[in-house]
MARTORDO-180987 format. One line per 8 residues: number of its first residue (from 1); for each residue x negated, y, z negated of N, C-alpha, C. Coordinates in nm, 3 decimals, m for minus. Each point is the difference from the previous one (the first is absolute). Layout:
// MARTORDO-180987
NUM> X Y Z X Y Z X Y Z ~ ... .
***
This chain:
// MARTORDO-180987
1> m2.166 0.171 m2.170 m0.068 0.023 0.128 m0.021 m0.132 0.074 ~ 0.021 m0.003 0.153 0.057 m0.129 0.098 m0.206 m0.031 m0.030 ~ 0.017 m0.106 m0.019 m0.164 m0.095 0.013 m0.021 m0.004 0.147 ~ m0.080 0.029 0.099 m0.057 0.040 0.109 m0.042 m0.161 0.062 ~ m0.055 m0.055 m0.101 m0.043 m0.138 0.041 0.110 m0.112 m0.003 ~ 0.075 0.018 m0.081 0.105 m0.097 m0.032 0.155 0.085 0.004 ~ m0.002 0.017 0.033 0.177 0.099 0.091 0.124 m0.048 m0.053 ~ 0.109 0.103 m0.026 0.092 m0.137 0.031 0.027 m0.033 0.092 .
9> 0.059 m0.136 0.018 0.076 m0.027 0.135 0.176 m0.020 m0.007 ~ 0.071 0.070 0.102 0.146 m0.031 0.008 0.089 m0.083 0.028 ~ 0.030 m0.156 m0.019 0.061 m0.108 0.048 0.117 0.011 0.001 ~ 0.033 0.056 0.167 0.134 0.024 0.038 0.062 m0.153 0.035 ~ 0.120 m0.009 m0.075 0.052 m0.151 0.027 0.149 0.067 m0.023 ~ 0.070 m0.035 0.153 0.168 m0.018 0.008 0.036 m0.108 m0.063 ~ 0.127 m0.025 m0.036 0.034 m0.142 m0.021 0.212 0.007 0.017 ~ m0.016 m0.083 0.064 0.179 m0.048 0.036 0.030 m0.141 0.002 .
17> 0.085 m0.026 m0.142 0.013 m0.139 0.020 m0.066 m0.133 m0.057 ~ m0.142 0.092 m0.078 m0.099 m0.086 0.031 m0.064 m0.105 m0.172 ~ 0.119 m0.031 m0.005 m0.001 m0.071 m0.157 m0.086 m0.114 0.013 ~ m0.042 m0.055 0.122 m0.027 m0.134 0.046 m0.164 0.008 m0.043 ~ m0.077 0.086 0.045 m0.105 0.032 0.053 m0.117 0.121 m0.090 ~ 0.105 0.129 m0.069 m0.033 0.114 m0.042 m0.098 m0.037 m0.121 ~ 0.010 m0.097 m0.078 m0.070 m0.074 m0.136 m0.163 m0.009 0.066 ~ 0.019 m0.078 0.111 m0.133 m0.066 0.016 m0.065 0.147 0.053 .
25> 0.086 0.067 0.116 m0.088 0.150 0.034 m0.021 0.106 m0.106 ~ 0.055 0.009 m0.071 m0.052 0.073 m0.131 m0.109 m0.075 m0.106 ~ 0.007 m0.112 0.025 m0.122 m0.072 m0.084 m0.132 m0.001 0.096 ~ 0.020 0.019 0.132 m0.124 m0.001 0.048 m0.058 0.166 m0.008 ~ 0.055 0.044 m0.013 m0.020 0.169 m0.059 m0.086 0.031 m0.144 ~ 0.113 m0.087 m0.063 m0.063 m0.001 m0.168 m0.150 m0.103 0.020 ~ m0.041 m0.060 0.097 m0.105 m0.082 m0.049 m0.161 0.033 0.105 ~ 0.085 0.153 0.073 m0.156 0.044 0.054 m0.097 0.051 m0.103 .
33> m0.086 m0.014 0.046 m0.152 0.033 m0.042 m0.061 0.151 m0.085 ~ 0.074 0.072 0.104 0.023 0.130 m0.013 0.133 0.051 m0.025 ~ m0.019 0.063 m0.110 0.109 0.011 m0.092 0.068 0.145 0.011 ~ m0.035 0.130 0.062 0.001 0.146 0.004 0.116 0.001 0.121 ~ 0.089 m0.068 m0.057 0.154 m0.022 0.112 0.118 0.070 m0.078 ~ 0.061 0.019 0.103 0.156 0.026 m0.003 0.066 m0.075 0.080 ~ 0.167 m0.053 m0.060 0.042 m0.103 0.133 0.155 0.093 m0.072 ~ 0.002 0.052 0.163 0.126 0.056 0.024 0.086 m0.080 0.052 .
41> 0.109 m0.066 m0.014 0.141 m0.070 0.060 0.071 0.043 0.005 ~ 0.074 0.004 0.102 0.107 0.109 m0.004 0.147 m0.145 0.064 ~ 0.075 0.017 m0.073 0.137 m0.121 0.043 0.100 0.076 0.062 ~ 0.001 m0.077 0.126 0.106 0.064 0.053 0.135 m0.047 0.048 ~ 0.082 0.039 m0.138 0.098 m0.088 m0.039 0.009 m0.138 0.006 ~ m0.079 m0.058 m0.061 0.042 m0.163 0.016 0.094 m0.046 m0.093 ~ 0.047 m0.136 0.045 0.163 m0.017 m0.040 m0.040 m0.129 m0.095 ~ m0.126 m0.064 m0.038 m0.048 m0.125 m0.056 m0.102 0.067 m0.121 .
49> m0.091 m0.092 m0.036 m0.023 0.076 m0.153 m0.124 0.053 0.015 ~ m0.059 0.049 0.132 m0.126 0.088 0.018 m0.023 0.096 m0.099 ~ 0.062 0.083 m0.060 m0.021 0.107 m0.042 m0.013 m0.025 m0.183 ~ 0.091 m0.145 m0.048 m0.060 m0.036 m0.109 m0.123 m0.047 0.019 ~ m0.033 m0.069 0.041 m0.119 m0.072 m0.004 m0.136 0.131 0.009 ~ 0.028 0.081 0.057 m0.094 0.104 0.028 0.024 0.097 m0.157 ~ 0.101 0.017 m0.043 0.027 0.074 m0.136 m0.088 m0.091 m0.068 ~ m0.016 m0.158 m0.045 m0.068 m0.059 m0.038 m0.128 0.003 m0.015 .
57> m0.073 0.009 0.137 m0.141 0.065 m0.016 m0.033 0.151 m0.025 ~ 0.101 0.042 m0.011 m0.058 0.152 m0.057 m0.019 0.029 m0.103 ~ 0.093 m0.122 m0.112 m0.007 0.016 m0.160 m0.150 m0.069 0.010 ~ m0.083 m0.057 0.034 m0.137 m0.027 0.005 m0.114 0.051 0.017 ~ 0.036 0.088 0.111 m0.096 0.068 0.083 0.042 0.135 m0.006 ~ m0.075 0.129 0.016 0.053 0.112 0.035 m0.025 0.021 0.115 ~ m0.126 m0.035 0.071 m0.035 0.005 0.106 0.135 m0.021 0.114 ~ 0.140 m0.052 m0.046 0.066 m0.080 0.104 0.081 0.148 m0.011 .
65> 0.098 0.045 0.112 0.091 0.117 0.031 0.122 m0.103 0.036 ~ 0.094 0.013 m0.010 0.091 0.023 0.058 0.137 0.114 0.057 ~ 0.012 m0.028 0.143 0.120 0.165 0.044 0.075 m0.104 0.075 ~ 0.165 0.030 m0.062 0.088 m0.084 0.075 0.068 0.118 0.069 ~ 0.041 m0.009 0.146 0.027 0.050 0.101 0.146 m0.002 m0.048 ~ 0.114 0.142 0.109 0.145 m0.044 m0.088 0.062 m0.091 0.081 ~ m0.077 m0.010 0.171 0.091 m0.042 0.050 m0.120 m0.098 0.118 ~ 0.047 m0.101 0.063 m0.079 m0.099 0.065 m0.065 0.082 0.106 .
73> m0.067 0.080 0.061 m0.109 0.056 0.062 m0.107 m0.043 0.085 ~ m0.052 m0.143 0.011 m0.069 m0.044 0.063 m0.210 0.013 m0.055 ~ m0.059 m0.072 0.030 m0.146 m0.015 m0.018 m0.074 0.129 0.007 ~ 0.062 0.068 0.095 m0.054 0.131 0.071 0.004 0.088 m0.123 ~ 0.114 0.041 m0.055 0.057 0.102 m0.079 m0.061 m0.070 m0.177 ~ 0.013 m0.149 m0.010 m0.055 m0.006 m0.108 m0.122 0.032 m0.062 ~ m0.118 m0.028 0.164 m0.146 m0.010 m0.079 m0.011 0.179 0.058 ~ 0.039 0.063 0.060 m0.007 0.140 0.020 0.034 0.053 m0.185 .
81> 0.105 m0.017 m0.037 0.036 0.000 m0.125 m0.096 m0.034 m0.146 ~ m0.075 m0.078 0.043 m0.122 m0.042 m0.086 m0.108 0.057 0.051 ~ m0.038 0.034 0.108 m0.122 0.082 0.009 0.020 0.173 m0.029 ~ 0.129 0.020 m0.018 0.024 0.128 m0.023 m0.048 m0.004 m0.156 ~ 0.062 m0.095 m0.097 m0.034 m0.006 m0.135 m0.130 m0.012 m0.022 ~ m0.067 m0.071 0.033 m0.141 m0.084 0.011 m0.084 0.150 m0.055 ~ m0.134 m0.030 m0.079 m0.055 0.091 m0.056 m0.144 m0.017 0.058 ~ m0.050 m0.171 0.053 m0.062 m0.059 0.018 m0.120 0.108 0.110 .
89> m0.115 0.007 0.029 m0.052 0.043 0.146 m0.021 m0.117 0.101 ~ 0.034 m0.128 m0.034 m0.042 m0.108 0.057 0.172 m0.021 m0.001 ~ 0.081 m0.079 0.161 0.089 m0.098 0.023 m0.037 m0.122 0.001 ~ 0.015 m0.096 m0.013 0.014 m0.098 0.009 0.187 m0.058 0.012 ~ 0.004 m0.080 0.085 0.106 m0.023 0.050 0.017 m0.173 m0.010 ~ 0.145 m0.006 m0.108 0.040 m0.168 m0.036 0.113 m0.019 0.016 ~ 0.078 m0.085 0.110 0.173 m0.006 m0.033 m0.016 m0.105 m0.078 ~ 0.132 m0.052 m0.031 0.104 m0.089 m0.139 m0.061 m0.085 0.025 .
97> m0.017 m0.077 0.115 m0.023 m0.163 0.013 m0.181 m0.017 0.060 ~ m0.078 0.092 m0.025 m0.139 m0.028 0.073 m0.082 m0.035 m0.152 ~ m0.141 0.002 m0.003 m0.070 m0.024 m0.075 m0.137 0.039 0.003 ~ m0.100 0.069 m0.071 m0.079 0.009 0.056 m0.101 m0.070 m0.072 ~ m0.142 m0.061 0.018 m0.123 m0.060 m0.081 m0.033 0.085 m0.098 ~ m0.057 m0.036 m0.154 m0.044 0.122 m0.105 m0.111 0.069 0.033 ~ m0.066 m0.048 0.079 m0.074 0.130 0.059 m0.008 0.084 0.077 ~ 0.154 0.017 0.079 0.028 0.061 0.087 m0.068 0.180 m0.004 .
105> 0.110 0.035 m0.059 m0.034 0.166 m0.080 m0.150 0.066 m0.002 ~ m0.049 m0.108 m0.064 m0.129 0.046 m0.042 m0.082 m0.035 0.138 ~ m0.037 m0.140 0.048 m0.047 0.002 0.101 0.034 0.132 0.190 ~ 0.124 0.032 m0.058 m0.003 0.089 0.109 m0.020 0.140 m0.010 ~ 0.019 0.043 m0.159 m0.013 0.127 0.022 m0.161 0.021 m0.002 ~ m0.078 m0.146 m0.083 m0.153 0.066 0.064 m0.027 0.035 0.131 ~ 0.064 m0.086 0.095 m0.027 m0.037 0.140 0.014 0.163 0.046 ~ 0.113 0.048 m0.025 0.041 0.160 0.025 m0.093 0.078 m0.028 .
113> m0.044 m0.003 m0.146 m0.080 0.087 m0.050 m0.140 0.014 0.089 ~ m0.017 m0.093 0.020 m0.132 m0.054 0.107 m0.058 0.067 0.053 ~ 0.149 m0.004 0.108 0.001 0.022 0.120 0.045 0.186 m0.001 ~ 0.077 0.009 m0.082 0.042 0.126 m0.027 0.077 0.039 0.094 ~ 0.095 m0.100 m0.035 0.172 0.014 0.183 0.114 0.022 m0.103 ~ 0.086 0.048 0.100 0.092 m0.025 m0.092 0.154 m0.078 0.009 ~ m0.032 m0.091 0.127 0.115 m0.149 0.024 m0.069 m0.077 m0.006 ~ 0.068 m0.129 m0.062 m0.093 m0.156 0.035 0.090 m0.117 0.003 .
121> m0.023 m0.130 0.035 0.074 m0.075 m0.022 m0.063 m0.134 m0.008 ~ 0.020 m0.135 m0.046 m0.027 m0.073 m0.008 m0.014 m0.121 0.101 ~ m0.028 m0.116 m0.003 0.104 m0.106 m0.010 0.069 m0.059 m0.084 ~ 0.082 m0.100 0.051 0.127 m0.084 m0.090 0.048 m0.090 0.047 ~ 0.019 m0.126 m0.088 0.038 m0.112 0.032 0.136 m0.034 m0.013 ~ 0.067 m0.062 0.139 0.112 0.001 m0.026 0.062 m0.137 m0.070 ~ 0.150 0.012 m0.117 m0.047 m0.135 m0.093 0.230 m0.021 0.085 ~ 0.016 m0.082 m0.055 0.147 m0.067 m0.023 0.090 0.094 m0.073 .
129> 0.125 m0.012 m0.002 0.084 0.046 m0.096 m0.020 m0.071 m0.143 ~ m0.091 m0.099 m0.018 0.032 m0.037 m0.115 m0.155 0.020 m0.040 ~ m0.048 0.043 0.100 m0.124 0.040 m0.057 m0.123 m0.055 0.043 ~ 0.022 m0.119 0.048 m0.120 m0.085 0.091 m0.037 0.079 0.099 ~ m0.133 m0.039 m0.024 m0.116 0.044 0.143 0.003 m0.038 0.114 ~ 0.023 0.075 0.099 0.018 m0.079 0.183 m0.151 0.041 0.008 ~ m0.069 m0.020 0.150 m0.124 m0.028 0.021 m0.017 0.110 0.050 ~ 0.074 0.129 0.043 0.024 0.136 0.052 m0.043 0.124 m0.089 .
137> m0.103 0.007 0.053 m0.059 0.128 m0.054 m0.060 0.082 0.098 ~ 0.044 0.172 m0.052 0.001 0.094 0.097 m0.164 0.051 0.033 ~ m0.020 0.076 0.100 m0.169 0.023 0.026 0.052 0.180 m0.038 ~ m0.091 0.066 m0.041 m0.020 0.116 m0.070 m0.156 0.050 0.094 ~ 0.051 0.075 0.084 m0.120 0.021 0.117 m0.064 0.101 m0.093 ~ m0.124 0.083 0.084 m0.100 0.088 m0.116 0.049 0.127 0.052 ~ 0.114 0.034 0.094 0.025 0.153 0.034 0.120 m0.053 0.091 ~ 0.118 0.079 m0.031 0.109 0.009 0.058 0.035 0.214 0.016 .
145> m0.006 m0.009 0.160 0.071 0.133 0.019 0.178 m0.014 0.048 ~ 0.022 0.139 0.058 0.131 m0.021 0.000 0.032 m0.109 0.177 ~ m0.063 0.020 0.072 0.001 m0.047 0.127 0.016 m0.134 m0.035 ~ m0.090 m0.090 m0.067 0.009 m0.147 0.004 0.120 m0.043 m0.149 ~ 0.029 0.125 m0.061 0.105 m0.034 m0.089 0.120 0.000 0.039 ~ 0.014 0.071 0.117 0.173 0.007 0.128 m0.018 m0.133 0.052 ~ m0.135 m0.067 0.007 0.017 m0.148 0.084 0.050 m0.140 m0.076 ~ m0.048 0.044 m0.125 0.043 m0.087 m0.096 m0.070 0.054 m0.138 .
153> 0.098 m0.023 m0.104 0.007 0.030 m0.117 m0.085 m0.113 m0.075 ~ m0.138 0.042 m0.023 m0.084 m0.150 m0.098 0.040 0.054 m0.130 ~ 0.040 0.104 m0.092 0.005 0.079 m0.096 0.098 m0.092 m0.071 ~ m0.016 m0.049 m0.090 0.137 m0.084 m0.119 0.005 0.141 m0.110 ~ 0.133 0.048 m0.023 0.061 0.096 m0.072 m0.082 m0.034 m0.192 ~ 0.057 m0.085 0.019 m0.044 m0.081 m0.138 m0.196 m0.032 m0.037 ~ m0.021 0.056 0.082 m0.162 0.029 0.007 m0.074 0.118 0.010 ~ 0.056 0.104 0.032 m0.009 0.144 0.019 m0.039 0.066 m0.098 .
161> m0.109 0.091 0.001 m0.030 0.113 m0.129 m0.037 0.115 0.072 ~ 0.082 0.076 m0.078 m0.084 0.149 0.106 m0.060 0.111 m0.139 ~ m0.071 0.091 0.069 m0.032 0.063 m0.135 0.095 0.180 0.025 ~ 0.056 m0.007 m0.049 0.148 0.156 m0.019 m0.118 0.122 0.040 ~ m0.124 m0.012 m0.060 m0.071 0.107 m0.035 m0.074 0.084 0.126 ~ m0.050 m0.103 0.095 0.037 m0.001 0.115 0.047 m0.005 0.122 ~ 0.140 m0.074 m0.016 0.124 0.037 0.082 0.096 0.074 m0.002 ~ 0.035 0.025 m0.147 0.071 0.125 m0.051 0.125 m0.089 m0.009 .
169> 0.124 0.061 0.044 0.129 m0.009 m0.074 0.005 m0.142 0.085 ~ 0.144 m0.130 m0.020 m0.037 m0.127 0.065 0.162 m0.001 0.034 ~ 0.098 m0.044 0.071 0.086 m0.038 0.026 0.093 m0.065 0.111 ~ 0.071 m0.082 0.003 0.047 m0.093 0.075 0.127 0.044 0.118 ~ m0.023 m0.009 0.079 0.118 0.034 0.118 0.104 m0.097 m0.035 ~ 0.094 0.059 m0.047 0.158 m0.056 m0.025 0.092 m0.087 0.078 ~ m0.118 m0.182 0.044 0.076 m0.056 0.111 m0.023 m0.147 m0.130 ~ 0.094 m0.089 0.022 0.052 m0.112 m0.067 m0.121 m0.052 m0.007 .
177> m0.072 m0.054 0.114 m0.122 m0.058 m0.010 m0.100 m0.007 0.120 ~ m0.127 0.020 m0.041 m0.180 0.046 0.108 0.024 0.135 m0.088 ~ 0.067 m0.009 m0.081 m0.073 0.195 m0.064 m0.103 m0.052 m0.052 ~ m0.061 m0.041 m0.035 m0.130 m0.071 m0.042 m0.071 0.065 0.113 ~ m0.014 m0.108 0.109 m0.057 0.049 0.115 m0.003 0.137 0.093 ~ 0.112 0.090 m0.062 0.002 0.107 0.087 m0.081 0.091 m0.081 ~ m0.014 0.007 m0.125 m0.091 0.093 m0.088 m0.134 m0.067 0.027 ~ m0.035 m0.113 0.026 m0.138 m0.040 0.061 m0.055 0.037 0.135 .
185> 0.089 0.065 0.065 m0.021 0.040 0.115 0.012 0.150 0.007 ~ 0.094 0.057 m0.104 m0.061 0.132 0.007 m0.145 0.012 m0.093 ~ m0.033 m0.038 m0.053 m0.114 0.048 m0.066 m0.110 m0.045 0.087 ~ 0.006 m0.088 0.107 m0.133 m0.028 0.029 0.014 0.095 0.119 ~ 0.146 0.050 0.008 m0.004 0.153 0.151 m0.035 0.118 m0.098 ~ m0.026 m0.017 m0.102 m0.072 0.134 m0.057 m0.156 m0.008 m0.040 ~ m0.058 m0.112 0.063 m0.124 m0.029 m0.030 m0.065 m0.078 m0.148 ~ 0.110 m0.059 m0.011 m0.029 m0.096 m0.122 0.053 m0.128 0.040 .
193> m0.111 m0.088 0.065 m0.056 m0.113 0.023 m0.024 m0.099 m0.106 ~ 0.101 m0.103 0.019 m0.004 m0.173 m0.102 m0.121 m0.045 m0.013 ~ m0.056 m0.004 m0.105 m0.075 m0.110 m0.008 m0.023 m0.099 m0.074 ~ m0.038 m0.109 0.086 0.028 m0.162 m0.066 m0.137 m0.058 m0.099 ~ 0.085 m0.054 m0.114 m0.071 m0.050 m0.034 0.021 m0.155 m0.026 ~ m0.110 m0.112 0.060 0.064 m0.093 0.025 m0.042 m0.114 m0.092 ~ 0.090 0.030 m0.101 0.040 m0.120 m0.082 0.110 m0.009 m0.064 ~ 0.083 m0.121 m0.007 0.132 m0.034 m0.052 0.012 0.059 m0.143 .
201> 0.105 0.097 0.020 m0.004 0.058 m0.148 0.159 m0.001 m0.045 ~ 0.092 m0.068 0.127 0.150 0.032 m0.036 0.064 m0.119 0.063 ~ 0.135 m0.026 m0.048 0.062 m0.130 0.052 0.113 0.062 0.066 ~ 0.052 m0.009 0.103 0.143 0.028 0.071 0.053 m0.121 0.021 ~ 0.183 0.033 m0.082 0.083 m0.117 m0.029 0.053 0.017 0.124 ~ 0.043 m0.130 0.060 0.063 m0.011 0.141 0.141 m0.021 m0.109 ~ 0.127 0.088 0.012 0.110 m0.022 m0.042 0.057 m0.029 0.081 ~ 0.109 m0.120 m0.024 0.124 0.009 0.119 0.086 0.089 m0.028 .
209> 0.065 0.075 0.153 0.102 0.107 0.019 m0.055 0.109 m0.046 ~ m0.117 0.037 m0.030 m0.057 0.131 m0.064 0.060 0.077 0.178 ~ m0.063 0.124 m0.062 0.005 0.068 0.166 m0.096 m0.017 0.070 ~ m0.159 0.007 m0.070 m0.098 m0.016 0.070 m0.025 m0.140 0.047 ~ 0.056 m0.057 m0.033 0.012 m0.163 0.080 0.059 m0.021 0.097 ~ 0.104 0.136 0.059 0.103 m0.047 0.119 m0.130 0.066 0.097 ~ m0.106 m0.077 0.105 m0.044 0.014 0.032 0.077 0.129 0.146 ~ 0.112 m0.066 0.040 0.105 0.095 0.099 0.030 0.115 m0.046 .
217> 0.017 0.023 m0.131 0.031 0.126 m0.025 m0.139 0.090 m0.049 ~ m0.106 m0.031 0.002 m0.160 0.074 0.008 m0.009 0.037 0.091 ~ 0.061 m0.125 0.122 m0.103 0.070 0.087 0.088 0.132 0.089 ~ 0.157 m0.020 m0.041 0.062 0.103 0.051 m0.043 0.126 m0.091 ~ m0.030 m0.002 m0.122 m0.031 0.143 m0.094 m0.101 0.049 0.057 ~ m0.117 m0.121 0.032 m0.144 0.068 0.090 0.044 0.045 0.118 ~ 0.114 m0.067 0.056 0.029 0.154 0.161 0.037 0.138 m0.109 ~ 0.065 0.012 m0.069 0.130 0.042 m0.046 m0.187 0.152 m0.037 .
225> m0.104 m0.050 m0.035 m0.113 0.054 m0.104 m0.047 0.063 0.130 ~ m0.049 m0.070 0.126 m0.069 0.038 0.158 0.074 0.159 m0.007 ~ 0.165 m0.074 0.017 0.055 0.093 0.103 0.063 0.134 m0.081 ~ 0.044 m0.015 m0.151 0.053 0.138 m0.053 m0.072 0.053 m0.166 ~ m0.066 m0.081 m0.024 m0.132 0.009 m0.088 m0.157 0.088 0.063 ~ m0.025 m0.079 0.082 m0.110 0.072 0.076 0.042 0.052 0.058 ~ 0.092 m0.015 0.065 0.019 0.101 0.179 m0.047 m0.040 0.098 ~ m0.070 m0.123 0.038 m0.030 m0.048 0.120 0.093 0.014 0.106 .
233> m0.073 m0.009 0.092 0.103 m0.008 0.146 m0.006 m0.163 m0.015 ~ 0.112 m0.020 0.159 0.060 m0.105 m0.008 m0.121 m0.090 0.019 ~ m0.100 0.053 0.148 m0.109 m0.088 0.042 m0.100 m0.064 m0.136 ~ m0.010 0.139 m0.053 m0.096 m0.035 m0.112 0.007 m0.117 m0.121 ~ 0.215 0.033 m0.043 0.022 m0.102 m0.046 0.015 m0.107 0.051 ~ 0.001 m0.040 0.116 0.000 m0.157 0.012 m0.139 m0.074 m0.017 ~ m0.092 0.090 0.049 m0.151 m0.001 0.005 0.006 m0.003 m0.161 ~ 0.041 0.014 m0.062 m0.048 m0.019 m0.148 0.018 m0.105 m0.037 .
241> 0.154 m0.027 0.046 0.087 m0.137 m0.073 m0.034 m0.084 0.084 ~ m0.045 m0.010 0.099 m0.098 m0.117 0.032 m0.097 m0.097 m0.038 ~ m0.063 0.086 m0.030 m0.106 m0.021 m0.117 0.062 m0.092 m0.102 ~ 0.079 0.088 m0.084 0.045 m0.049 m0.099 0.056 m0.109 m0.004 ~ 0.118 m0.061 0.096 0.066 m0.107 0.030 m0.105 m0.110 0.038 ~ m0.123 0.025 0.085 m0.088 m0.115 0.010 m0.034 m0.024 m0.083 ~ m0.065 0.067 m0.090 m0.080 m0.012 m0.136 0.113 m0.102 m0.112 ~ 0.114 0.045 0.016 0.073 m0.050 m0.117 0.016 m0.152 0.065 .
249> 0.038 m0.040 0.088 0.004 m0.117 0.083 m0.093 m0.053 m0.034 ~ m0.128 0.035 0.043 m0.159 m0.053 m0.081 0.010 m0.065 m0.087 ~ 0.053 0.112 m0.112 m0.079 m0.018 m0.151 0.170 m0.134 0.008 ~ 0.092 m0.004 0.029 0.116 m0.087 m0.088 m0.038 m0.107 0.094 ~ m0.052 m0.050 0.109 m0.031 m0.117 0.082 m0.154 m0.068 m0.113 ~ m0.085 0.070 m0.073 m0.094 0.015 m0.049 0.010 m0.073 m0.140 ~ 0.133 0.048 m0.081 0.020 0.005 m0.090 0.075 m0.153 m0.002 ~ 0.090 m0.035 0.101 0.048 m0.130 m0.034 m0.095 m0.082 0.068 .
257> m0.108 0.021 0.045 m0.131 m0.128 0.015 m0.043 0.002 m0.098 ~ m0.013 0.062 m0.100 m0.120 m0.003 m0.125 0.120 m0.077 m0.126 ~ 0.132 m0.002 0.048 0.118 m0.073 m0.094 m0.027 m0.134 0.004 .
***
């Protein structure tokens, strides 16, 4: 019988590629606080030795899953794929190369319990590819709806917990990349509202050539999210991506003063 106070939680983690990185994100898993986890990975087809290294921690741990995909599929289709398996009532959400603090888990699902919501998200500090700390760390406001989430996305994927029990079934719109962001935006159009809790509990690796680093190709997926994701009209979407394009200008004019 599921413990009411202590839950499990589901750690959906894709991974492609990710031999570089996957050691240290699975060790920051193995060294939370709160232990009533599952960490689902699901590989989708990688061509380097991701999938040993992950066989590796499973002869250790049971807690660790692995599901290898047959054919390369994309982020969307992998962690959809792991939340389908997932047994967990709690998501929590980790790709290959992020990290989160050992008290992540535990510190947020009290925060939930609290409050008795059922999205949340953190902050997170963003570090180097090799792992060093830049001076960039994200703000985690105390209420995000869907209106100021079309203006800009404060939500880091890799910080996210929702509780299943009250959102019900969870899954990702089938686009390369912002499916992150487009399931954050339907749930807060069904009346389930982010909330922040603001302290650094996760690290986001700035990779070179990742996708989410080609800043040009975000911000075309965020029209790509306005205009055939939501359904906005045209006015509305520019009025959105307005927003968004100042804001990002902001924060990267922001980000190389604090370098």
């Amino acid at each position: 019988m599921e413990n009411k106070q202590n839950p499990l939680i589901s750690i959906i983690t894709p991974a492609y590629n990710a031999e570089r990185f996957i050691s240290q994100t699975i060790e920051s898993a193995l060294r939370q606080t709160y232990t009533n986890w599952e960490m689902i990975l699901v590989d989708d087809r990688s061509t380097d030795k991701t999938v040993e290294y992950i066989k590796n921690y499973q002869q250790q741990d049971d807690r660790i899953k692995l599901i290898e995909l047959e054919e390369n599929s994309g982020s969307a289709v992998a962690r959809n794929t792991a939340m389908e398996a997932a047994k967990g009532q709690y998501f929590a959400f980790l790709d290959s190369d992020d990290l989160w603090t050992p008290e992540k888990l535990e510190k947020q699902l009290r925060f939930m319990q609290k409050k008795d919501i059922a999205f949340s998200f953190t902050k997170y500090a963003i570090v180097q590819e090799d792992g060093t700390l830049t001076k960039s760390v994200t703000s985690a406001p105390q209420y995000v709806d869907y209106d100021s989430l079309m203006k800009h996305c404060v939500i880091g994927c890799l910080t996210v917990m929702l509780d299943t029990a009250k959102i019900g079934r969870v899954e990702m719109v089938n686009i390369r990349t912002r499916q992150d962001y487009a399931l954050w935006l339907t749930l807060t159009k069904q009346g389930f509202p982010a909330y922040g809790l603001p302290e650094v509990l996760a690290k986001y690796r700035l990779v070179e050539n990742s996708i989410s680093s080609n800043k040009l190709k975000a911000a075309k997926q965020n029209w790509y999210v306005y205009r055939h994701v939501e359904k906005q009209s045209l006015l509305k979407s520019i009025w959105y991506f307005s927003h968004y394009a100042l804001i990002n200008i902001r924060n990267l004019f922001l980000r190389k003063i604090k370098r």
